[in-house]
Structures are given as C-alpha cells and as structure tokens.
PDB file of N, CA, C and O in Angstrom:
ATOM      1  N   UNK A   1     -28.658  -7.637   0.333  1.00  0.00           N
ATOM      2  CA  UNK A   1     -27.611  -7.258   1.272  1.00  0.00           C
ATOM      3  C   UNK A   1     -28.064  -7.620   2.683  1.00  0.00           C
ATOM      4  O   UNK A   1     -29.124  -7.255   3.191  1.00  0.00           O
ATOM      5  N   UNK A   2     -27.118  -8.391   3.262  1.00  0.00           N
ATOM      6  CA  UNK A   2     -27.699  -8.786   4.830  1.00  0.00           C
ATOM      7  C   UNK A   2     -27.268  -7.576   5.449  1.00  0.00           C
ATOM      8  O   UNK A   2     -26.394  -6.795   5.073  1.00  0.00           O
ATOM      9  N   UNK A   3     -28.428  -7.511   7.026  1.00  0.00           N
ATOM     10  CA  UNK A   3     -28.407  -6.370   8.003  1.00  0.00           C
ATOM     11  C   UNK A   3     -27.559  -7.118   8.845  1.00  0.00           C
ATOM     12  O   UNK A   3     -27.459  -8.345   8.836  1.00  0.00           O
ATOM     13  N   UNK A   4     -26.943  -6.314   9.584  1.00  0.00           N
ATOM     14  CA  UNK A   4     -25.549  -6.317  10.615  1.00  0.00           C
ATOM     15  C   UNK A   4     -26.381  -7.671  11.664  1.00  0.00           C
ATOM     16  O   UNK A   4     -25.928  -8.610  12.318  1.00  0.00           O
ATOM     17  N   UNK A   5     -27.582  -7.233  11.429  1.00  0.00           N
ATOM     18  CA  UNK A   5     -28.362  -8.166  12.965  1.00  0.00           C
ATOM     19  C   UNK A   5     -28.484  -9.787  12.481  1.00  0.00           C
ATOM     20  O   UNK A   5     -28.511 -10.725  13.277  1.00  0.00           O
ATOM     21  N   UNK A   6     -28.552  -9.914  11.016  1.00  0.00           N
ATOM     22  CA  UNK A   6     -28.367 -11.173  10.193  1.00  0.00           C
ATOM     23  C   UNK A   6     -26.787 -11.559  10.211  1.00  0.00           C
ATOM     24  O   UNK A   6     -26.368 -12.713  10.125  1.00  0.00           O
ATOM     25  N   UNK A   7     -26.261 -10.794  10.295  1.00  0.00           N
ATOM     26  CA  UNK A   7     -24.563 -11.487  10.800  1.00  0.00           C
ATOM     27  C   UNK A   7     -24.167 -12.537  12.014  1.00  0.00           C
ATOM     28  O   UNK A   7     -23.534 -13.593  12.010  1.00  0.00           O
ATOM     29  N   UNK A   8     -24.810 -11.790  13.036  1.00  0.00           N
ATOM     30  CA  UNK A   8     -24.875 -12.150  14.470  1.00  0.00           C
ATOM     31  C   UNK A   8     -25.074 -13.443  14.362  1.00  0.00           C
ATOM     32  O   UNK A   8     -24.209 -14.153  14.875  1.00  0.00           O
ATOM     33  N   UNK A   9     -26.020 -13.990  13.810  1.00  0.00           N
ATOM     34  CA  UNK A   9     -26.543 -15.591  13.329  1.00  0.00           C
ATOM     35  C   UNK A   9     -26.015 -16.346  13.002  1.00  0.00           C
ATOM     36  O   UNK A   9     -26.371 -17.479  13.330  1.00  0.00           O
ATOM     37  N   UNK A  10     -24.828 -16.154  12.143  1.00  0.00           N
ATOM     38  CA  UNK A  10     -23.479 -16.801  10.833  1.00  0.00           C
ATOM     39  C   UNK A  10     -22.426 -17.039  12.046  1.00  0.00           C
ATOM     40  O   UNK A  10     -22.034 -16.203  12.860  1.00  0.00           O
ATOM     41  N   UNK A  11     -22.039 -18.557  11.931  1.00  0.00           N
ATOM     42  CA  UNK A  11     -20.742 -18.842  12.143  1.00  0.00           C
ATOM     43  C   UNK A  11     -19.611 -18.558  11.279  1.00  0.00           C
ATOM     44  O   UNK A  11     -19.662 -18.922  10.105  1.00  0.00           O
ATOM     45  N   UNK A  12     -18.492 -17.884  11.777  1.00  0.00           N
ATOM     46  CA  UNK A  12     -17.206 -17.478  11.376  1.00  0.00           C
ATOM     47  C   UNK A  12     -16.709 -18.673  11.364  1.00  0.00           C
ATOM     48  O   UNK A  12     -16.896 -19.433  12.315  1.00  0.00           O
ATOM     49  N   UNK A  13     -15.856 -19.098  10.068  1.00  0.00           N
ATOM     50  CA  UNK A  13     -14.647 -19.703   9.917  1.00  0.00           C
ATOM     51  C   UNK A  13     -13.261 -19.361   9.311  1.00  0.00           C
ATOM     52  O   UNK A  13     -13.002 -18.678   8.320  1.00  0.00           O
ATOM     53  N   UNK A  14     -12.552 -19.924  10.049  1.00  0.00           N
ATOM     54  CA  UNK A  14     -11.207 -18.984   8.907  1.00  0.00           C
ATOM     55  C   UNK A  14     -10.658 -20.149   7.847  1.00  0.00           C
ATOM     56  O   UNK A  14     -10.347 -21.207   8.393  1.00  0.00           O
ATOM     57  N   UNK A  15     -10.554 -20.108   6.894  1.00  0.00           N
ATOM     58  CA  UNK A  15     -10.298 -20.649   5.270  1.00  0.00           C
ATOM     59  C   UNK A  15      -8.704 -21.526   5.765  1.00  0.00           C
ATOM     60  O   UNK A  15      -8.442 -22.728   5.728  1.00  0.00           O
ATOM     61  N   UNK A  16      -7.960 -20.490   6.157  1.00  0.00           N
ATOM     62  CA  UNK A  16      -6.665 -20.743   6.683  1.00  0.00           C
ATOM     63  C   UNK A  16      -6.130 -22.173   7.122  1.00  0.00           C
ATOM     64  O   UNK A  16      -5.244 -22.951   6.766  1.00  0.00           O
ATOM     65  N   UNK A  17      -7.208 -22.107   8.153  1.00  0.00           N
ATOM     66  CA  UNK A  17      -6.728 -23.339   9.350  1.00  0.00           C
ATOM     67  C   UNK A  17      -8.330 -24.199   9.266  1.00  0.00           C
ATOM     68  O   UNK A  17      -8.450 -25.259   9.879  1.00  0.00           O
ATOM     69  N   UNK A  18      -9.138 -23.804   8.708  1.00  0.00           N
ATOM     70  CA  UNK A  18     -10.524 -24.539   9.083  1.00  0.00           C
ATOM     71  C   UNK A  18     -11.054 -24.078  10.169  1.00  0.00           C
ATOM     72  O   UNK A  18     -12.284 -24.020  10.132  1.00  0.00           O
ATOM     73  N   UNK A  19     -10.502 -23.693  11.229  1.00  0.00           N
ATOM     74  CA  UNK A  19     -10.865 -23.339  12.433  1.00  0.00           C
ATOM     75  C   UNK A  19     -12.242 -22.643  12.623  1.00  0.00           C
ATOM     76  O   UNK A  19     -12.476 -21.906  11.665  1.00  0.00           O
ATOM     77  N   UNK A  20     -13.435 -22.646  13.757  1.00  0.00           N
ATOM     78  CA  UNK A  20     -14.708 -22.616  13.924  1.00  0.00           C
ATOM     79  C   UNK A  20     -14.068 -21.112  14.983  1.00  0.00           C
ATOM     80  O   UNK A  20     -13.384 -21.126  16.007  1.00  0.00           O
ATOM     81  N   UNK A  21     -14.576 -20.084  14.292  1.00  0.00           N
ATOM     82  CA  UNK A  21     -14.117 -18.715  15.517  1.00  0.00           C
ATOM     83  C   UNK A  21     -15.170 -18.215  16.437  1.00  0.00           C
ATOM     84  O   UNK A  21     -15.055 -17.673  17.536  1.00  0.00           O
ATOM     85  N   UNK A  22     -16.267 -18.532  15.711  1.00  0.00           N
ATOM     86  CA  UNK A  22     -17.673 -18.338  16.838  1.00  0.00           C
ATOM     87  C   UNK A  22     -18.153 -17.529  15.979  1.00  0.00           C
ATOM     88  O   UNK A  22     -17.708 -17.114  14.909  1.00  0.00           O
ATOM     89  N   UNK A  23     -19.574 -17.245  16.816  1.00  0.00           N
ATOM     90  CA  UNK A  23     -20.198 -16.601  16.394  1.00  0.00           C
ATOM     91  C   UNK A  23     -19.828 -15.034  16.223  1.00  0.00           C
ATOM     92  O   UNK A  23     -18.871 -14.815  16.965  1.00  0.00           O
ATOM     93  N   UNK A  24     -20.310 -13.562  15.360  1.00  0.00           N
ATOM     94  CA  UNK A  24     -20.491 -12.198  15.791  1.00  0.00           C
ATOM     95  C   UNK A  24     -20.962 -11.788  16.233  1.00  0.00           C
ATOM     96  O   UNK A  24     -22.108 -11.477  15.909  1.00  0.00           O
ATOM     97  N   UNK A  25     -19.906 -11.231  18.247  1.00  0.00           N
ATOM     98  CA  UNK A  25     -20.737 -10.526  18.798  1.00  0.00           C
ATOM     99  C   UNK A  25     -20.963  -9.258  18.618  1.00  0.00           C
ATOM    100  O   UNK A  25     -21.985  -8.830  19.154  1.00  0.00           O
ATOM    101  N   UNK A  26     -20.056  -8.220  17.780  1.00  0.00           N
ATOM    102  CA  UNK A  26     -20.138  -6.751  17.745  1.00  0.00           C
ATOM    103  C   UNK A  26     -19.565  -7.057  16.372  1.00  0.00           C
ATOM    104  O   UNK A  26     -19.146  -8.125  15.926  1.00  0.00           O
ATOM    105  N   UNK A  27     -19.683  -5.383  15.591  1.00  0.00           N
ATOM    106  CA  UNK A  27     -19.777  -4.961  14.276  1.00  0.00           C
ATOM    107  C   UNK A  27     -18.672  -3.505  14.593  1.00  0.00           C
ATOM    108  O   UNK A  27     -18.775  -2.917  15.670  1.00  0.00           O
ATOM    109  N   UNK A  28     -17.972  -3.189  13.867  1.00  0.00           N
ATOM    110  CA  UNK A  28     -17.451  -1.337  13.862  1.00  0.00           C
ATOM    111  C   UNK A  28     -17.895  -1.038  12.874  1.00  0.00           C
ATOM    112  O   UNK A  28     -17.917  -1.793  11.902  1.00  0.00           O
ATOM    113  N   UNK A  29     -18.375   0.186  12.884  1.00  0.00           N
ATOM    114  CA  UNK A  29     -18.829   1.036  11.973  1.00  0.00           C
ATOM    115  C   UNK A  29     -18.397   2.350  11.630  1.00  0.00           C
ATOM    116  O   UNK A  29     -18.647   3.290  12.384  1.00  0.00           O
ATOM    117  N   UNK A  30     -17.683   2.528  10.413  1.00  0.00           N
ATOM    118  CA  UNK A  30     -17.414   3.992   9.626  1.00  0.00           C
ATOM    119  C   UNK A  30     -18.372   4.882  10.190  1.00  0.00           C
ATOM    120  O   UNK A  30     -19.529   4.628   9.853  1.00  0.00           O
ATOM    121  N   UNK A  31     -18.251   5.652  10.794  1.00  0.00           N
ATOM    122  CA  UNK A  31     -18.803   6.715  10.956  1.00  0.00           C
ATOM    123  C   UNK A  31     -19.531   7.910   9.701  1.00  0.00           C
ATOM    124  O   UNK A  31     -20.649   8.283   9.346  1.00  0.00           O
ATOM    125  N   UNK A  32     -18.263   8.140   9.399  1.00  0.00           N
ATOM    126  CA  UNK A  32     -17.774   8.720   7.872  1.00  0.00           C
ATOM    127  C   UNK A  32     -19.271   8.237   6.958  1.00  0.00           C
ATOM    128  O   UNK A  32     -20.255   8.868   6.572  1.00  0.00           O
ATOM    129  N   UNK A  33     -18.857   6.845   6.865  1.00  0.00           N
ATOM    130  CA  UNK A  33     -19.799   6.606   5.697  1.00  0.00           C
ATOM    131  C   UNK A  33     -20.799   5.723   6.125  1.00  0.00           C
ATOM    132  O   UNK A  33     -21.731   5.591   5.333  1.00  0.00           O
ATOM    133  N   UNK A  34     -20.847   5.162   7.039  1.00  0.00           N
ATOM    134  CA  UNK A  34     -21.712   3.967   7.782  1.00  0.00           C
ATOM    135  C   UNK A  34     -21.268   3.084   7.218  1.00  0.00           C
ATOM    136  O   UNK A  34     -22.400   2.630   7.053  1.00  0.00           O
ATOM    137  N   UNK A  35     -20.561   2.257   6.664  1.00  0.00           N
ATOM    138  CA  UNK A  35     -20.422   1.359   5.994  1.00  0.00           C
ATOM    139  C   UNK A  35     -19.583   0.064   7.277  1.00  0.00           C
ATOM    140  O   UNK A  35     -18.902   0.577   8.165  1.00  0.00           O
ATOM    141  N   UNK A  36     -19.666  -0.968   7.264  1.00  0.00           N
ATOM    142  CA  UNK A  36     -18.855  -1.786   8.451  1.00  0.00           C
ATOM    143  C   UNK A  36     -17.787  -1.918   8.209  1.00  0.00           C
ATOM    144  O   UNK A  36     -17.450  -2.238   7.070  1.00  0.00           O
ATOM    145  N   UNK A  37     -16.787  -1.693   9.311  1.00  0.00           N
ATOM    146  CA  UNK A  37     -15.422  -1.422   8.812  1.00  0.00           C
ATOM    147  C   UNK A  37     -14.859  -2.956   9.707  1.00  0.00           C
ATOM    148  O   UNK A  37     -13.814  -3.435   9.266  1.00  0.00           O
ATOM    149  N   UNK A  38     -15.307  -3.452  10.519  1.00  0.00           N
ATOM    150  CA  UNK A  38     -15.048  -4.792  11.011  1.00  0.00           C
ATOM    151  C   UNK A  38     -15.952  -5.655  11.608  1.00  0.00           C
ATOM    152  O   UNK A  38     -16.933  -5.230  12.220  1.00  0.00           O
ATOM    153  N   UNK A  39     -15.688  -6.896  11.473  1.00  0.00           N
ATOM    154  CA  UNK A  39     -16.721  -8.019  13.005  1.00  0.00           C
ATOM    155  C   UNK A  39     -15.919  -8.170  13.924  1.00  0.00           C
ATOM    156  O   UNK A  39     -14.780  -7.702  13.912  1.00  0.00           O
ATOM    157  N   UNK A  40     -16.437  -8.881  14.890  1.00  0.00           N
ATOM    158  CA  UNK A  40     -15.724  -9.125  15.970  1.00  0.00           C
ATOM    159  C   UNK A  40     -16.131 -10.365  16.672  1.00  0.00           C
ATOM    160  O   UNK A  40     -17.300 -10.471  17.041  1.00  0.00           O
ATOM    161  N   UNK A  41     -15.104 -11.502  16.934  1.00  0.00           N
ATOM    162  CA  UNK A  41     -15.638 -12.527  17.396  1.00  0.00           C
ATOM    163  C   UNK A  41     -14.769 -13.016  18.598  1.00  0.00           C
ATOM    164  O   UNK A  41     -13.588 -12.672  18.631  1.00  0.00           O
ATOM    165  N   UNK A  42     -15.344 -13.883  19.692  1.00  0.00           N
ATOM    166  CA  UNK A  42     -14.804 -14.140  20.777  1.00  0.00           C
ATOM    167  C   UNK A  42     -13.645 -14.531  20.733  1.00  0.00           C
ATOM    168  O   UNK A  42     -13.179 -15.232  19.835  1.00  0.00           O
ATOM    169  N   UNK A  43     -13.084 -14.138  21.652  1.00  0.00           N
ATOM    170  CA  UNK A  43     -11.344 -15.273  21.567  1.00  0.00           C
ATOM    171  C   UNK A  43     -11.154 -16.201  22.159  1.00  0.00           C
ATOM    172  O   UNK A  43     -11.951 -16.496  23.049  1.00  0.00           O
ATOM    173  N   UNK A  44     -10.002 -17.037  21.889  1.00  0.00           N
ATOM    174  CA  UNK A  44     -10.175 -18.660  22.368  1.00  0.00           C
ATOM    175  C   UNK A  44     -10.574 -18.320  23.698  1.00  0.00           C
ATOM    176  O   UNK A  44     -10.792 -17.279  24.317  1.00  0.00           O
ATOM    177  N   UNK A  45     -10.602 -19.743  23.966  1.00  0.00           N
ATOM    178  CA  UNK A  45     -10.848 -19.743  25.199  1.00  0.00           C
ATOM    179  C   UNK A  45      -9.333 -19.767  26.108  1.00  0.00           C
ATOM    180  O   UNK A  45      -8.253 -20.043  25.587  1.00  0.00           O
ATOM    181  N   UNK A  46      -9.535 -19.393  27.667  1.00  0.00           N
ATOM    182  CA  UNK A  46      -8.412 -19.619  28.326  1.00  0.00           C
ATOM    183  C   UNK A  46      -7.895 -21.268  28.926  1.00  0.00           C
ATOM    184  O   UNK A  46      -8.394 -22.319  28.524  1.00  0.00           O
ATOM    185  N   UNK A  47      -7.187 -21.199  29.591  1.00  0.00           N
ATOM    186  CA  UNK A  47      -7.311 -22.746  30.300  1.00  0.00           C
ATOM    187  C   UNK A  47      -7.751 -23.535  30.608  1.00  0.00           C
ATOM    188  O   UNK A  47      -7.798 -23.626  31.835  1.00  0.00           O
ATOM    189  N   UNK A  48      -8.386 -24.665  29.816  1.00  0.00           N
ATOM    190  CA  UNK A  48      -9.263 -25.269  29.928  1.00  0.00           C
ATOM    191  C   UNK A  48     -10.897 -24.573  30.019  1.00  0.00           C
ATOM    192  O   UNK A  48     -11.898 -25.274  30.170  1.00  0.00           O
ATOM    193  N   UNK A  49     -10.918 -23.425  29.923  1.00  0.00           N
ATOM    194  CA  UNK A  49     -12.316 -22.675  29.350  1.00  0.00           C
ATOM    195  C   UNK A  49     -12.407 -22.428  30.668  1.00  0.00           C
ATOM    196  O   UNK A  49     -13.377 -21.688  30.831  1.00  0.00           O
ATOM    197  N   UNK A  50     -11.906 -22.665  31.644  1.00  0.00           N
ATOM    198  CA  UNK A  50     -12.203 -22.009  33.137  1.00  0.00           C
ATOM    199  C   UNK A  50     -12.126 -20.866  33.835  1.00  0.00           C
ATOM    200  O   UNK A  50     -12.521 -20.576  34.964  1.00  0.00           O
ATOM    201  N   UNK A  51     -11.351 -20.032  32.700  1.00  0.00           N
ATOM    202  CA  UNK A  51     -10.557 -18.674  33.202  1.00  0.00           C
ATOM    203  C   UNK A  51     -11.145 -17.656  32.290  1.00  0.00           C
ATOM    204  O   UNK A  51     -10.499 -16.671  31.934  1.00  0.00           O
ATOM    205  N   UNK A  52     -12.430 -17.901  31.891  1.00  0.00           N
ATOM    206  CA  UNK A  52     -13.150 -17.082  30.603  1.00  0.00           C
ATOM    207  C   UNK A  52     -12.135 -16.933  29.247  1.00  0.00           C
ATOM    208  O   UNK A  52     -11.357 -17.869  29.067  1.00  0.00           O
ATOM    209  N   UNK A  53     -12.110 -15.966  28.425  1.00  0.00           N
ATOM    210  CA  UNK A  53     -11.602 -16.069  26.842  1.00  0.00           C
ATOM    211  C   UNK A  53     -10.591 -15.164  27.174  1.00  0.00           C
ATOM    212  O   UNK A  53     -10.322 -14.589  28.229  1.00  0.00           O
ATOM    213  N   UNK A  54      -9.970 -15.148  25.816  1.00  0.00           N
ATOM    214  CA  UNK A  54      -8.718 -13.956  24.994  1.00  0.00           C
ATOM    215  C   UNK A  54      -9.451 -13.201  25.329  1.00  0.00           C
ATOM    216  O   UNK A  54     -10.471 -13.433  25.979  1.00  0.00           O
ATOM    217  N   UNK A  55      -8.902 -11.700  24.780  1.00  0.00           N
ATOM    218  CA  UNK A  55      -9.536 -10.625  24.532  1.00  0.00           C
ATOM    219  C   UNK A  55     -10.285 -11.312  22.794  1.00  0.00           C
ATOM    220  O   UNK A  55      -9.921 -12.353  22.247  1.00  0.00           O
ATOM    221  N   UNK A  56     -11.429 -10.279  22.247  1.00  0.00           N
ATOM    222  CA  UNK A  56     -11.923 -10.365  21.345  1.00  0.00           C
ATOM    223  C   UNK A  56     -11.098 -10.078  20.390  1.00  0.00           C
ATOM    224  O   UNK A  56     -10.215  -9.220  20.429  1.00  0.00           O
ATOM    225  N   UNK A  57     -11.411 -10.910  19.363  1.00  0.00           N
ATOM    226  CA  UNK A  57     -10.749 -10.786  17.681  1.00  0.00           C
ATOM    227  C   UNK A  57     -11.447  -9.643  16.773  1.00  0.00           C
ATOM    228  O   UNK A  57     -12.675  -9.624  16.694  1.00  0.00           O
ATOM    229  N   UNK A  58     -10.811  -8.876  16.221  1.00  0.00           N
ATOM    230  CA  UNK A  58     -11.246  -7.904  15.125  1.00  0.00           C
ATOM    231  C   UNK A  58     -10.903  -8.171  13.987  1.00  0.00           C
ATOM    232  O   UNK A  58      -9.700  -8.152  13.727  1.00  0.00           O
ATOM    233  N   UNK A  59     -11.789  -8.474  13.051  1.00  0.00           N
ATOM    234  CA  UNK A  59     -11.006  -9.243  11.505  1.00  0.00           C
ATOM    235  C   UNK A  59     -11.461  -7.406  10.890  1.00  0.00           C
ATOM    236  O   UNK A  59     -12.258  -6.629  11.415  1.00  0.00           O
ATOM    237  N   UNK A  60     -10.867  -7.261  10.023  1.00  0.00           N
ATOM    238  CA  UNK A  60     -11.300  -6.342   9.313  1.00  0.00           C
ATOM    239  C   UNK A  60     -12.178  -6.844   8.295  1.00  0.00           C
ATOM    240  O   UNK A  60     -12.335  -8.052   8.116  1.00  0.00           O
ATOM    241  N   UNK A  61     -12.657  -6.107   7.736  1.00  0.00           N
ATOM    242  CA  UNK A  61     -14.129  -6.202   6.470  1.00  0.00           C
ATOM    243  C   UNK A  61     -13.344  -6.584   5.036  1.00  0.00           C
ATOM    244  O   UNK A  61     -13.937  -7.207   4.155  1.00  0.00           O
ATOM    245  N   UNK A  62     -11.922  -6.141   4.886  1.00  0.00           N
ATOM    246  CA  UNK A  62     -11.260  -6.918   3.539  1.00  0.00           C
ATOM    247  C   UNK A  62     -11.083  -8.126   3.429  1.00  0.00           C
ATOM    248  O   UNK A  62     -10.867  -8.746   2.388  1.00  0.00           O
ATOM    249  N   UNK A  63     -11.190  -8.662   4.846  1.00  0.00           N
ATOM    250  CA  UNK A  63     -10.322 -10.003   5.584  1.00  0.00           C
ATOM    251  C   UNK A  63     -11.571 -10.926   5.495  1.00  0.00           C
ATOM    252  O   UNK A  63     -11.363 -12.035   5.987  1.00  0.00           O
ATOM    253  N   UNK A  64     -12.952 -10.720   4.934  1.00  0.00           N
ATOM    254  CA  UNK A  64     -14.034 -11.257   4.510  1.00  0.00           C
ATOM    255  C   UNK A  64     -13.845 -11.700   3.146  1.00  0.00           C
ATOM    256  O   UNK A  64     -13.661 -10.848   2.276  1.00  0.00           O
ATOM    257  N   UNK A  65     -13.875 -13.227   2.785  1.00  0.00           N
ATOM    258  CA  UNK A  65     -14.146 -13.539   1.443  1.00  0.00           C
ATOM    259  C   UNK A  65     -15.293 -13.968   1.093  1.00  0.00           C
ATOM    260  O   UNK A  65     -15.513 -13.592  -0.058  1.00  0.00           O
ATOM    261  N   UNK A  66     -16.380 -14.742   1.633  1.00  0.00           N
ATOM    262  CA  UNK A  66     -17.712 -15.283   1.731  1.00  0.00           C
ATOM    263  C   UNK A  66     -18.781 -15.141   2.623  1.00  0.00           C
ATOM    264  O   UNK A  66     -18.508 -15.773   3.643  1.00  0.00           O
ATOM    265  N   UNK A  67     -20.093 -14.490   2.718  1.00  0.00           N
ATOM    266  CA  UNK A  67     -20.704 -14.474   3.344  1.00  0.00           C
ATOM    267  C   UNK A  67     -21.528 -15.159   2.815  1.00  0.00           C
ATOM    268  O   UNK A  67     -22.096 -14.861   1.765  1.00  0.00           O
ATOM    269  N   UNK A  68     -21.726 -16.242   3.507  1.00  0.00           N
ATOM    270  CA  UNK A  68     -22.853 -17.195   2.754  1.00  0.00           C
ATOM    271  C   UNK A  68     -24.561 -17.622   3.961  1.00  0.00           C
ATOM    272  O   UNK A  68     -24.641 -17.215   5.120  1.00  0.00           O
ATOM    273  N   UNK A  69     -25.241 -18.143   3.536  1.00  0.00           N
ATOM    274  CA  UNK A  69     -26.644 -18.344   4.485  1.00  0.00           C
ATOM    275  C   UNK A  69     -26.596 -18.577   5.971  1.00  0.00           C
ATOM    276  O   UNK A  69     -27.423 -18.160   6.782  1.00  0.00           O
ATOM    277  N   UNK A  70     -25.337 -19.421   6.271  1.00  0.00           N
ATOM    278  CA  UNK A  70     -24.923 -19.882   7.750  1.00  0.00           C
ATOM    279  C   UNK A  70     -23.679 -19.691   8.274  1.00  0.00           C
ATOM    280  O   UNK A  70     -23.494 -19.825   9.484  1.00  0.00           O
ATOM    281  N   UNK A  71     -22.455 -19.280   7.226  1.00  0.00           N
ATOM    282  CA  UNK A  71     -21.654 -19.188   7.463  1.00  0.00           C
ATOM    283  C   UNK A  71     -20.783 -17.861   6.789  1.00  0.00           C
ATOM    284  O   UNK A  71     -21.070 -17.470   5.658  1.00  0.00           O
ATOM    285  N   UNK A  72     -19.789 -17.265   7.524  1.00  0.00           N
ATOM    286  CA  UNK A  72     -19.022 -16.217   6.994  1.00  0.00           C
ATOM    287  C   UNK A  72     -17.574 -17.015   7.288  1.00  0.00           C
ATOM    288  O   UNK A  72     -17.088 -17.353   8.367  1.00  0.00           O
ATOM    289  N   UNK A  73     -17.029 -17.201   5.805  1.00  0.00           N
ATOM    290  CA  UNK A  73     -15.839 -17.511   5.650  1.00  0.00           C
ATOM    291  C   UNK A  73     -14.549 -16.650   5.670  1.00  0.00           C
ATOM    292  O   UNK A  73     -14.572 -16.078   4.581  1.00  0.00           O
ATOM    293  N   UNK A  74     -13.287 -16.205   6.427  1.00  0.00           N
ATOM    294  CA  UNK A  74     -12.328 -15.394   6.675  1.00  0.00           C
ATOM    295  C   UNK A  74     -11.296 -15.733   6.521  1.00  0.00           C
ATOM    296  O   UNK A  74     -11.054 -16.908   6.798  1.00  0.00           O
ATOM    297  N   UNK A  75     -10.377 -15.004   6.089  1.00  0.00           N
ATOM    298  CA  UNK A  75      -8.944 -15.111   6.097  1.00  0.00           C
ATOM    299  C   UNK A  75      -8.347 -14.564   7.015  1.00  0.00           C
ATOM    300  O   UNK A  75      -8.475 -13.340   7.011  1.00  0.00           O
ATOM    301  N   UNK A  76      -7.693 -15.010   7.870  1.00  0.00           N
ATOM    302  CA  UNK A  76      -6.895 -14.411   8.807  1.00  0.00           C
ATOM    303  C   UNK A  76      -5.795 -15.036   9.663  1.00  0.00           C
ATOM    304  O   UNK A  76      -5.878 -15.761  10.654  1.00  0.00           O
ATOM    305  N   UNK A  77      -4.794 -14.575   9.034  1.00  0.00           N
ATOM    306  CA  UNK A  77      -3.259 -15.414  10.035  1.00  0.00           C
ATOM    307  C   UNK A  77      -3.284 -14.709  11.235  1.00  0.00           C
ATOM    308  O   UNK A  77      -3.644 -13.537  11.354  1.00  0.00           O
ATOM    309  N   UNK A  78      -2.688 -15.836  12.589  1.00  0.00           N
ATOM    310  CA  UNK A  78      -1.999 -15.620  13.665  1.00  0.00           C
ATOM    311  C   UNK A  78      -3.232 -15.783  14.826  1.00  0.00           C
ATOM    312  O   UNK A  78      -2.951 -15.403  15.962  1.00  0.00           O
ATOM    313  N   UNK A  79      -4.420 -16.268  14.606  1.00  0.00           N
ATOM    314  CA  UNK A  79      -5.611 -16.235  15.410  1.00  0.00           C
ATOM    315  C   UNK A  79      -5.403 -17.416  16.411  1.00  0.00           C
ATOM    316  O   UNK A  79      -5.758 -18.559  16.122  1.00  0.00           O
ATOM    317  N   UNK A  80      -5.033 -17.215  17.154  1.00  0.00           N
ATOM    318  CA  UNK A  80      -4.824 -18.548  18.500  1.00  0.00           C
ATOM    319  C   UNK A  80      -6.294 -18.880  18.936  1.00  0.00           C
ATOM    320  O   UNK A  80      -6.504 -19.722  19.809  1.00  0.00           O
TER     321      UNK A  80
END
C-alpha cells in the first residue's frame, strides 16, 4: 500500500481525455476512519500561464481507477 507522501511523486492523468493534470499537491482525509477521501491537483492554468491557475481540482478517491509506479490514472468529466 503506498503512503500519501508516495502519491505526491505520481503524475495524474485522466483516462477520459488523456489529459496530463499534474502532479498531488494535497490529500483529504476521513477523519472518522483515516482513510483518504480525495487528491487534489492544480488547475489549469490561467491566460497564457501569466495570471497563475484555476482554483484546485478535487477528484474524489472512487474517481481513482489505477495507481500505478509513476502514474495515477482518473476518471473525471468536466476538468478544464
């Protein structure tokens, strides 16, 4: 089982579109049970990357189909 800090490392892709979402900068965590209840990865960028990003993306932890050595593969519609 990888530690939350071995995530951080893995590029996100979404299955969907192919699209490269970045790396994980933050994790949520169940309280309740500790268990990770989401990742979180940067959002596009703004205008021409000059105006800093989106707000951050929250995929939920169902919305995970593959966590593999370098990469975490996702499903997720509507991600600009």
């Amino acid at each position: 089982m990888p530690r939350a800090s071995d995530l951080e490392a893995r590029e996100v892709v979404n299955m969907l579109d192919g699209r490269r979402l970045g790396n994980i900068v933050d994790v949520e965590f169940s309280l309740e049970d500790g268990r990770i209840t989401a990742i979180v990865v940067p959002g596009s960028p703004k205008v021409l990357g000059l105006f800093g990003r989106a707000d951050e993306v929250v995929i939920p932890w169902d919305k995970i189909k593959k966590i593999g050595t370098d990469v975490i593969l996702v499903e997720v519609a509507g991600i600009r």
